[in-house]
N, C-alpha and C positions, 0 to 999 in steps of 0.2 A: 220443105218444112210446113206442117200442117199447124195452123193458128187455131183457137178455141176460145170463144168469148162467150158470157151470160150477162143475162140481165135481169132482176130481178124486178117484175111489174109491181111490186105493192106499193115500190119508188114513185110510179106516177099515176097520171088517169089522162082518160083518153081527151077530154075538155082541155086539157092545157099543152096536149102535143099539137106540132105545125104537120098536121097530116097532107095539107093539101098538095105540098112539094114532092109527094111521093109518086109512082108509077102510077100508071093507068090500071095493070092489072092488080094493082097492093092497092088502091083506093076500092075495086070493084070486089073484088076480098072480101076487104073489111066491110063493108054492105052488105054483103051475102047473109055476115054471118049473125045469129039472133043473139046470143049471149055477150053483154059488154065485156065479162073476163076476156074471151076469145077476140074481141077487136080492139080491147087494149093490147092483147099478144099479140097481134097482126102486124097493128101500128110499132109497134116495138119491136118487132123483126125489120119492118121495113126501112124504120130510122136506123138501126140498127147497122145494118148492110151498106145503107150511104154512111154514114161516119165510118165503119172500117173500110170499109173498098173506092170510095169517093161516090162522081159521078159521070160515073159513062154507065154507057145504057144496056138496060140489064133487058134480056130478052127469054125467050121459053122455049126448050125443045119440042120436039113433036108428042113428047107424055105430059109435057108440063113443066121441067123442070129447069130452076133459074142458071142462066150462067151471065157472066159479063166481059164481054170482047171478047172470047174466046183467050183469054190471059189468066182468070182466077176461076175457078171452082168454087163454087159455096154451096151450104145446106144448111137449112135451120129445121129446129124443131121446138116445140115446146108443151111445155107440162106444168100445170099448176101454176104459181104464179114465177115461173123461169122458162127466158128464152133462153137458144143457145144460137150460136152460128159458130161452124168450121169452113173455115178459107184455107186454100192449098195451090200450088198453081199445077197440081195432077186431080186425079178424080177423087171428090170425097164425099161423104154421107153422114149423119149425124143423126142421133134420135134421142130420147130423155125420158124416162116415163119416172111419176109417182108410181110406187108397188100398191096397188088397190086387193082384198083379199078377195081371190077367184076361185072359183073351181077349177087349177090350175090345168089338170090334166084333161078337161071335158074342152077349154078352151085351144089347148096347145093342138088341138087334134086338127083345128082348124088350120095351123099353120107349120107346126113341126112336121119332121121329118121320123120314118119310124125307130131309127136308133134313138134319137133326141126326145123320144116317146116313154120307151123303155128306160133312161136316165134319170126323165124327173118322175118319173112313178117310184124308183129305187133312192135317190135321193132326199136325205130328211130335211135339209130344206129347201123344199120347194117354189117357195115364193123369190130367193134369192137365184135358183139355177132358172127359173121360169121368167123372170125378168132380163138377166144378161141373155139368154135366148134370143127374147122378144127382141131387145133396142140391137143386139148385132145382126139379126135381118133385116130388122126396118133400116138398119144404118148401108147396110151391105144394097141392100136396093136401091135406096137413093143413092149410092154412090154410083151405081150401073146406071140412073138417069132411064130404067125402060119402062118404070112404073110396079105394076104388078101383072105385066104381061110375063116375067120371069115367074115360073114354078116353086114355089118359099119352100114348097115341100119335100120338095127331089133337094135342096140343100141339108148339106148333114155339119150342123156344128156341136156335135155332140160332146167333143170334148172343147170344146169353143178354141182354134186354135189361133196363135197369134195372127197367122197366114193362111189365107186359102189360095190357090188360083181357079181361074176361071178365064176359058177361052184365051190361053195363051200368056195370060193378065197375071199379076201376085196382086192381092190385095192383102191389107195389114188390119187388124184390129187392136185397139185400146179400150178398157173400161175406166171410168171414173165414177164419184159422187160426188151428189152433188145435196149435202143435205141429206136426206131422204131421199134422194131421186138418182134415178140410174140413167147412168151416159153411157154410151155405145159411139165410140169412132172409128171410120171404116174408110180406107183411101190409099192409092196408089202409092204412096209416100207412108217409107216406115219410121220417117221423123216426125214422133208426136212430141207435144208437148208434154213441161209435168205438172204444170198448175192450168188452170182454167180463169184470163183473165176477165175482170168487172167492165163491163163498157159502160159508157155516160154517152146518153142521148142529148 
């Protein structure tokens, strides 16, 4: 069963969170990054993560990406002022985008595939086919854990389907909103949830 929690950052600021209990690589993060919205979001993934998963030690694949004990899956993403995190104890991914107005078709080229090209060009609303796109790759990738060493473009979600396989693998998608903002969940496990719960830091 795959979990799905948010947070919404307007709730706090970064001066009154206990960051300093956090990992070594979630403190050196949040330093990296110049804009306070973005290390408020940091800090709020990473508290985030300890209140649902506890503490045992969360560590990084060789692309980067978090797991802990090899027991649970997790992925966070966030956008605007919402994090999210999905916990699984198979492989999962997660993404969230605010819809911003693009040239959706000059940018998809970067990363669609050429049926998924021909789609949102045929498509009257683009901004809505051009977003479930975007957040089910970026979700589908993080759930593969290999970064962007997999090809976004040889993937064809053209008609975005609930299941793809890959390498032997099913993997499941779910969309949500959130608000204004578009969820993408993508994971080994085709038990999603149907609400998206509130976490408290």
């Amino acid at each position: 069963m795959v979990e799905l929690y948010y947070i919404d950052t307007k709730n706090y600021s970064l001066s009154e969170l206990n960051i300093q209990t956090l990992p070594k690589y979630r403190l050196e993060k949040i330093n990296r990054l110049v804009h306070e919205n973005d290390k408020l979001a940091c800090a709020c993934a990473g508290l985030m993560v300890r209140k649902i998963l506890g503490e045992g030690e969360i560590k990084l694949n060789e692309y980067g990406k978090p797991y802990i004990n090899g027991e649970k899956s997790f992925s966070i993403s966030h956008s605007g002022n919402y994090v999210i995190l999905a916990v699984s104890g198979k492989e999962v991914g997660c993404d969230i985008e605010f819809g911003k107005d693009l040239n959706y078709e000059r940018v998809g080229k970067v990363v669609f595939h050429e049926n998924e090209l021909k789609e949102l060009s045929a498509v009257e609303d683009k901004k809505d086919y051009f977003f479930k796109l975007w957040t089910a790759k970026e979700a589908f990738i993080k759930c593969l854990g290999e970064g962007f060493h997999f090809k976004v473009t040889e993937l064809d979600l053209s008609e975005l389907p609930d299941k793809i396989s890959y390498k032997n693998k099913d993997y499941f998608f779910k969309k949500y909103m959130l608000g204004s903002a578009w969820i993408m969940l993508c994971g080994g496990d085709k038990f999603f949830p149907e609400i998206i719960k509130e976490a408290k830091i």
